[in-house]
N, C-alpha and C positions, 0 to 999 in steps of 0.2 A: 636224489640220486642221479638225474638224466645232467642236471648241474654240475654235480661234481664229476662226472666221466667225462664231461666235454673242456672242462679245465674251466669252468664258468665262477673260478672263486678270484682272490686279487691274486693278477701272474705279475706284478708290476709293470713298470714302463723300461723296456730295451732299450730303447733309443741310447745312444752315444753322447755323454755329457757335451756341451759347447766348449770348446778349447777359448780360453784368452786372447782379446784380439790383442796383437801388438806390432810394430812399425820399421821399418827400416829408412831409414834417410839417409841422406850424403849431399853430395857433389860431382859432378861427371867433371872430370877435369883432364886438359892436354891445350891449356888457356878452358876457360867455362865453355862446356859446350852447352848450346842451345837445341831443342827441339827434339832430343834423341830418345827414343822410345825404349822402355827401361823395362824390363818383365823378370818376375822372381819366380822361381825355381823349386821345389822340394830336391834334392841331391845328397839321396841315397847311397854309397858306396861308390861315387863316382857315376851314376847315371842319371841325367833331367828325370826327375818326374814331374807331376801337375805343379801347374802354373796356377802362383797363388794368389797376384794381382801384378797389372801394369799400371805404368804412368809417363807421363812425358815430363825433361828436363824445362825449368824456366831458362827465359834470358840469360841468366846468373850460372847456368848449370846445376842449380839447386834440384832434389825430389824427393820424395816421399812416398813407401809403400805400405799400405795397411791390410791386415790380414791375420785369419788363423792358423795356426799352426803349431804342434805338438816340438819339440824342443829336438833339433837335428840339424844337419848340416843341410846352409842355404845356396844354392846360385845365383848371384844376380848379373843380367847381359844388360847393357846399354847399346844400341846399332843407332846410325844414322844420325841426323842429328847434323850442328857443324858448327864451328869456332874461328875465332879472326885470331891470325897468327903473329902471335907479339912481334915478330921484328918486320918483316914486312906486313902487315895488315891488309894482307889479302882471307879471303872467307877458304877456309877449310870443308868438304863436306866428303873428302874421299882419299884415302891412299891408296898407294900402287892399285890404280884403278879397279878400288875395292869402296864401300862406304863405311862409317867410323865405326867401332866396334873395342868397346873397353868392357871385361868384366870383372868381375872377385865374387869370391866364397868367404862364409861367417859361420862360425857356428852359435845357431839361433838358439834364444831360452824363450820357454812361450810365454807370452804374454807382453816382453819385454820392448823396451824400445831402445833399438840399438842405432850404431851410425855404420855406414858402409860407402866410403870414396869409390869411385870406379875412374880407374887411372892406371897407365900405364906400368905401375908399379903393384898394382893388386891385378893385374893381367901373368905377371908372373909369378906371383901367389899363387892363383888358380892354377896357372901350370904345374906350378911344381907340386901342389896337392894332387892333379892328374897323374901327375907322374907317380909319387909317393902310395897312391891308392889302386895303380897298375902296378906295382909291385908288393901290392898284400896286405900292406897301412889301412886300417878302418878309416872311414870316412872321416869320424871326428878329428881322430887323431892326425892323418894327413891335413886337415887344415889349421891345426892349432900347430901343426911340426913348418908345415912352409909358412906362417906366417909369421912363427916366431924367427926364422932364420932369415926375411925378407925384410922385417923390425930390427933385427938386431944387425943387417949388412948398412943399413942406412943410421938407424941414430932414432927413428921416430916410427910411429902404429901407421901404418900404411890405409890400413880399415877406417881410423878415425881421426885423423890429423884432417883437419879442412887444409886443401890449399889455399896459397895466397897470390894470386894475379903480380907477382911483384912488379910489373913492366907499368903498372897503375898507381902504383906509391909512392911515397917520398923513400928519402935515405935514413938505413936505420943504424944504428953502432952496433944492433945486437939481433943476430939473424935468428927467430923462430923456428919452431920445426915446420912451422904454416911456409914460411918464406922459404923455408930449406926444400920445401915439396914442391911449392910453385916454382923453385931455380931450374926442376929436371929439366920437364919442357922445355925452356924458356934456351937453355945452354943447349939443349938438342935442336932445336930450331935455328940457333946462330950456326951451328957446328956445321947442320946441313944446307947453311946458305952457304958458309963459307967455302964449300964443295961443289958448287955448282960454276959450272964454268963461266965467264963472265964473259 
């Protein structure tokens, strides 16, 4: 009797199953950036929660994040970090006396392994999900609504098209979406030499 009033029979185990580990990877791209420290996000309705793992960009601008996580909209920030800029090849590590700072949002599945660029063109994804979920859009759905509209103004998935260095390749007869994403930069960097007073 003194057993069963104290709950001394099986109450099972509470504890919280283990969620799925699974991955996000990409490319920090504006030319490969190097060294940039990359941290993922839980985001919530538009607000950072806990940080669910970091890592740093390779050489290549290559990285990889691993981690658990229940199936919701992700942040990822890349800061810092720096790239050699295709027409003059001088080292990048700062704009308007600011350092490099590229992000995007995905809406994650747990367990999965997804791909996730961070590039100046998943920077206005993010925004425009910010925007879209400051005016009342659930989170998931602001980032499936700006990313489809940031996919469909270009031609190609912003989230997972690898860029492609084109300044490093030969001539192709047949331009890629890989090639199409590494021209942004590449024209915005001529664009802002050819501005600069000589």
């Amino acid at each position: 009797l003194l057993l069963s009033a104290c709950g001394g029979g099986d109450g099972g185990d509470s504890t919280p199953p283990a969620r799925d580990t699974g991955s996000i990877s990409g490319n920090v791209f504006d030319a490969p950036v190097n060294g940039a420290k990359i941290d993922v996000f839980e985001y919530k309705d538009g607000k950072v929660g806990r940080k669910l793992d970091s890592t740093t960009s390779d050489a290549f601008g290559d990285y990889k994040l691993e981690f658990e996580s229940s199936s919701m909209p992700l942040y990822v920030v890349a800061q810092q970090g720096s790239y050699t800029d295709p027409l003059t090849k001088e080292i990048v590590s700062s704009s308007a006396s600011k350092t490099l700072r590229l992000e995007g949002v995905v809406n994650f599945s747990e367990g999965s392994d997804q791909q996730l660029m961070l590039t100046p063109l998943t920077n206005i994804a993010s925004g425009l999900a910010k925007y879209k979920i400051a005016n009342g859009e659930s989170g998931s759905d602001a980032v499936s609504e700006a990313l489809d509209s940031i996919n469909g103004m270009y031609g190609f998935n912003v989230n997972e098209t690898t860029p492609s260095a084109i300044t490093k390749g030969g001539q192709h007869s047949f331009a890629s979406p890989g090639n199409q994403y590494g021209a942004l930069p590449t024209a915005q960097s001529t664009y802002t030499h050819d501005l600069i007073p000589k």
